[in-house]
C-alpha positions in Angstrom: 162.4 -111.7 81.5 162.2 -110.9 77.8 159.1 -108.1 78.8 162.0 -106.5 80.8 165.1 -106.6 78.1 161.7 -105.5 75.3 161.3 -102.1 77.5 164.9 -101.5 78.1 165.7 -101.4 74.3 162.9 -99.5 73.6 164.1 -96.7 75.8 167.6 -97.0 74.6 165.9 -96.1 71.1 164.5 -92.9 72.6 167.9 -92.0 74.4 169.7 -89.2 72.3 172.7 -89.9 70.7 175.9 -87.3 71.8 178.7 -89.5 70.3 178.3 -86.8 66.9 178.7 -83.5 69.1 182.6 -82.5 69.8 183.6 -79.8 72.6 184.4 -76.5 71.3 187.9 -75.7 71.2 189.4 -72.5 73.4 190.1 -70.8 69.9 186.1 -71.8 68.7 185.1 -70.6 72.5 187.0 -67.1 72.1 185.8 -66.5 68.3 182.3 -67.5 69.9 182.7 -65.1 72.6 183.9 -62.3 70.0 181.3 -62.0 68.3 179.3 -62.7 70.9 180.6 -58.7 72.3 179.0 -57.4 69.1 175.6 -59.6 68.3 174.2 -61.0 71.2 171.4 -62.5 68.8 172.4 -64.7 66.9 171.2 -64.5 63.0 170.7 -67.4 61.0 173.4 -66.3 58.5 175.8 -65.2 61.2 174.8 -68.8 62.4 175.8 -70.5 59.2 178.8 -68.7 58.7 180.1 -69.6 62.3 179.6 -73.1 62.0 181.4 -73.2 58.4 184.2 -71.4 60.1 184.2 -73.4 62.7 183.6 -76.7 61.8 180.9 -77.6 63.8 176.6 -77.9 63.5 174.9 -74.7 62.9 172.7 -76.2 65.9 175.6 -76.3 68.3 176.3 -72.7 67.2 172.5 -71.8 68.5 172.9 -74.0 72.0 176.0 -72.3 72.6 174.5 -68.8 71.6 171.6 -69.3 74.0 173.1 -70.6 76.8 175.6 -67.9 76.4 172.6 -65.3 76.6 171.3 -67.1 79.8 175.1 -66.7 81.5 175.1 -62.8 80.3 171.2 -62.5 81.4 172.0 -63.9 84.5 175.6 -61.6 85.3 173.9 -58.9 84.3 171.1 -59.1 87.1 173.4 -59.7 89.3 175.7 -56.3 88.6 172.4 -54.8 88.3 171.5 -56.0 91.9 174.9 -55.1 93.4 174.9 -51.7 91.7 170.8 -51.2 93.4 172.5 -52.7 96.7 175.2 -50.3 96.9 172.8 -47.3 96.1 170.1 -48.6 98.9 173.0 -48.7 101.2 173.9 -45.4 100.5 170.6 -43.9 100.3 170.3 -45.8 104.4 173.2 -44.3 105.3 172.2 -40.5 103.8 168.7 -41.4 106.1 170.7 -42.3 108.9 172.7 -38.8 109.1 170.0 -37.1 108.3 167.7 -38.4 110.9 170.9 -37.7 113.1 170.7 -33.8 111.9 167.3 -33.5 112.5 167.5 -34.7 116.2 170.6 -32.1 116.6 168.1 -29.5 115.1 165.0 -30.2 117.1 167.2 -30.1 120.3 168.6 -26.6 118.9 165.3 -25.2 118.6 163.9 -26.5 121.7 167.4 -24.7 123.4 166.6 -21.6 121.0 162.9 -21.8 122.3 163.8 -22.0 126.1 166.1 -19.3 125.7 163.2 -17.2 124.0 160.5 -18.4 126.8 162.8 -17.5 129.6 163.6 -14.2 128.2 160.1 -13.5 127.5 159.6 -14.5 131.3 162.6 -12.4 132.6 161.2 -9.5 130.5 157.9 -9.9 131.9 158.8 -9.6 135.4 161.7 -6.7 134.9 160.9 -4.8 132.3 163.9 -2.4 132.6 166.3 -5.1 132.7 168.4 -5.7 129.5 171.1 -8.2 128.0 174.1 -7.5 128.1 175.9 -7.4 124.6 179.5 -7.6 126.0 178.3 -11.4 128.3 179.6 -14.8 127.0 177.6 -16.8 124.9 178.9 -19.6 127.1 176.2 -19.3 129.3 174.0 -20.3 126.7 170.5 -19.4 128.2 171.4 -19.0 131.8 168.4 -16.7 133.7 171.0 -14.4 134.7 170.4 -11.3 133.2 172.6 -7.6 132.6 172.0 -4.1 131.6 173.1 -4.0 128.1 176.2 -1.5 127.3 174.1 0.9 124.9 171.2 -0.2 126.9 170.0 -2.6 123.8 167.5 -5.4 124.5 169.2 -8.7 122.3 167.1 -9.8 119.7 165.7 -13.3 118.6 168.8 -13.4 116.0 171.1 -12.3 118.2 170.0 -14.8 121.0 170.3 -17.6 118.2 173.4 -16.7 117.3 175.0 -16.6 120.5 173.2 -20.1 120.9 174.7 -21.3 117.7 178.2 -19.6 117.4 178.7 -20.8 120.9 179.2 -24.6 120.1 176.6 -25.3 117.0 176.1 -29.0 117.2 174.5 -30.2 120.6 
């Protein structure tokens, strides 16, 4: 029994004492956190001043300091993070609608490119045969086609811009 109460007072030798170290006051924490705002390293003669003003161990002034850089490490990364996070989300969403465009524009071209191929094919077969200008772009690309008013063949642009000042968005 006494090899047991030997080993148990030698550890309670090793154990540190924290009967000596007080809490810091709210007015110590907020002078702290003042001049925290302006040096967030903490100088030795800052360090000594602080604890003179405050009444406590230049050592607790340095524990506090540095765990007060951890906290401010740590909230910083994590505004950093949510600012990245809100810019990826943003940047998805920008992919998204853009992605969503160029479908829209692929399936105009490949209506611009039918209307192109069918006139080319309607041209082919009848050359003497000519759009009209006064016909409704509502149609958009039907085969039929009519003698123009001045006799006037449509062009490419004019074909896409019936096509898109008809409805734009398909």
């Amino acid at each position: 029994m006494d090899f047991f109460n030997s080993q148990t007072q030698q550890k309670q030798q090793y154990l540190p004492k924290h009967n000596n170290k007080k809490r810091l006051t709210e007015d110590q924490v907020r002078l702290l956190e003042r001049t925290f705002t302006t040096n967030k390293k903490l100088e030795p003669e800052l360090k000594v001043q602080l604890a003179n003003q405050l009444g406590v161990p230049p050592r607790q002034i340095a524990i506090w300091y540095q765990n007060k850089r951890a906290r401010w490490k740590t909230q910083s990364l994590e505004l950093d993070y949510n600012t990245l996070q809100v810019r990826l989300e943003n940047a998805l969403a920008d992919r998204r609608r853009l992605e969503r465009e160029v479908v829209r524009l692929q399936e105009e071209l490949w209506q611009a490119q039918q209307m192109v191929f069918a006139v080319n094919q309607e041209t082919a077969a009848q050359p003497a045969v000519n759009f009209s200008s006064n016909s409704s772009c509502d149609d958009r690309g039907s085969s039929s086609l009519h003698e123009g008013v001045n006799g006037e063949v449509l062009q490419l642009e004019e074909l896409y811009a019936c096509l898109y000042g008809a409805g734009g968005g398909f």
